[in-house]
C-alpha positions as CSV (number, residue, x, y, z in Angstrom):
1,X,-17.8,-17.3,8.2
2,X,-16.9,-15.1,11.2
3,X,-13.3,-16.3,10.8
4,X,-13.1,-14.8,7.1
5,X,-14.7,-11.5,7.8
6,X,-12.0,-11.2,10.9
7,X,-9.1,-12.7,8.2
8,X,-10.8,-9.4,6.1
9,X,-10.4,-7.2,8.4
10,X,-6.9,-8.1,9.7
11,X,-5.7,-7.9,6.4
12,X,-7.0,-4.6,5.8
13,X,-5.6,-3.1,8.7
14,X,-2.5,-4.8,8.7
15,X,-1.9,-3.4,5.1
16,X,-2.9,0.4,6.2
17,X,-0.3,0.2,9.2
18,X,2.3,-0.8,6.9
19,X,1.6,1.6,4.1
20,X,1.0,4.2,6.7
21,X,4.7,3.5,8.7
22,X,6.2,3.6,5.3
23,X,4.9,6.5,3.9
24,X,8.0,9.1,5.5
25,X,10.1,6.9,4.1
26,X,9.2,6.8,0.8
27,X,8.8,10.7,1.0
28,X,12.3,11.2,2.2
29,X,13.3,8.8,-0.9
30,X,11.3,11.2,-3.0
31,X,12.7,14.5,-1.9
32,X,16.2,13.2,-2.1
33,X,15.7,12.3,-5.6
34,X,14.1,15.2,-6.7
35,X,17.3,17.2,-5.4
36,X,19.8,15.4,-6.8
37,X,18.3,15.6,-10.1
38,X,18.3,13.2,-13.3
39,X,21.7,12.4,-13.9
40,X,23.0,11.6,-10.0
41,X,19.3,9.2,-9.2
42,X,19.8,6.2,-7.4
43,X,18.4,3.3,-9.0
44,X,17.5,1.0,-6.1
45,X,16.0,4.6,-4.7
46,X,13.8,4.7,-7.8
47,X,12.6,1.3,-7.9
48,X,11.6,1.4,-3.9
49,X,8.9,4.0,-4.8
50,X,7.6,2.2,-8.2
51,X,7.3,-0.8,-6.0
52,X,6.0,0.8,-2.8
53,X,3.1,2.7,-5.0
54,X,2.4,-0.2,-7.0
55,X,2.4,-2.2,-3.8
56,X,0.0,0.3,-2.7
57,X,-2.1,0.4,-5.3
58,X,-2.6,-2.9,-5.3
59,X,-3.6,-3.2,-1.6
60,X,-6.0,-0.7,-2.2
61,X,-7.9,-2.7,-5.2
62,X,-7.6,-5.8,-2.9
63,X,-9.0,-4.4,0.3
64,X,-11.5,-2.5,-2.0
65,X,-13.2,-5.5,-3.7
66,X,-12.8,-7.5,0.1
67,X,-15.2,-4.8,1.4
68,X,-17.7,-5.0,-1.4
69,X,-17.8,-8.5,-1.3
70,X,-18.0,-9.3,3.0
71,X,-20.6,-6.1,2.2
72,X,-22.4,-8.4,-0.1
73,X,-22.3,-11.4,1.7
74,X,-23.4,-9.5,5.3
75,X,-26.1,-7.6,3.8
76,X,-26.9,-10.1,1.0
């Protein structure tokens, strides 16, 4: 079981460092889109935030509900 909880825990990490070193990025991506305004967006622009915040949010559920459950399972 001490293999898992370190699998957790790599996973976790590994998914804050990359949201975390792509976060500039995505708010340069942002800030040039807001500028050029609706007509001129880039669609390949707009679809690399969608996917980065739905990537994000999706990391976040997963890590969320690995906690609880090694939580569980430590304490349990």
């Amino acid at each position: 079981m001490n293999l898992l909880y370190g699998l957790i825990l790599v996973m976790i990490v590994a998914g804050f460092i990359t949201v975390a070193s792509m976060k500039k990025r995505m708010e340069r991506k942002v800030a040039k889109l807001v500028a050029q305004g609706e007509h001129e967006n880039d669609r390949r622009d707009i679809q690399a935030v969608i996917y980065w915040i739905f990537g994000t949010v999706a990391w976040g559920v997963v890590s969320i509900f690995l906690i609880i459950w090694l939580l569980n399972d430590f304490f349990g």
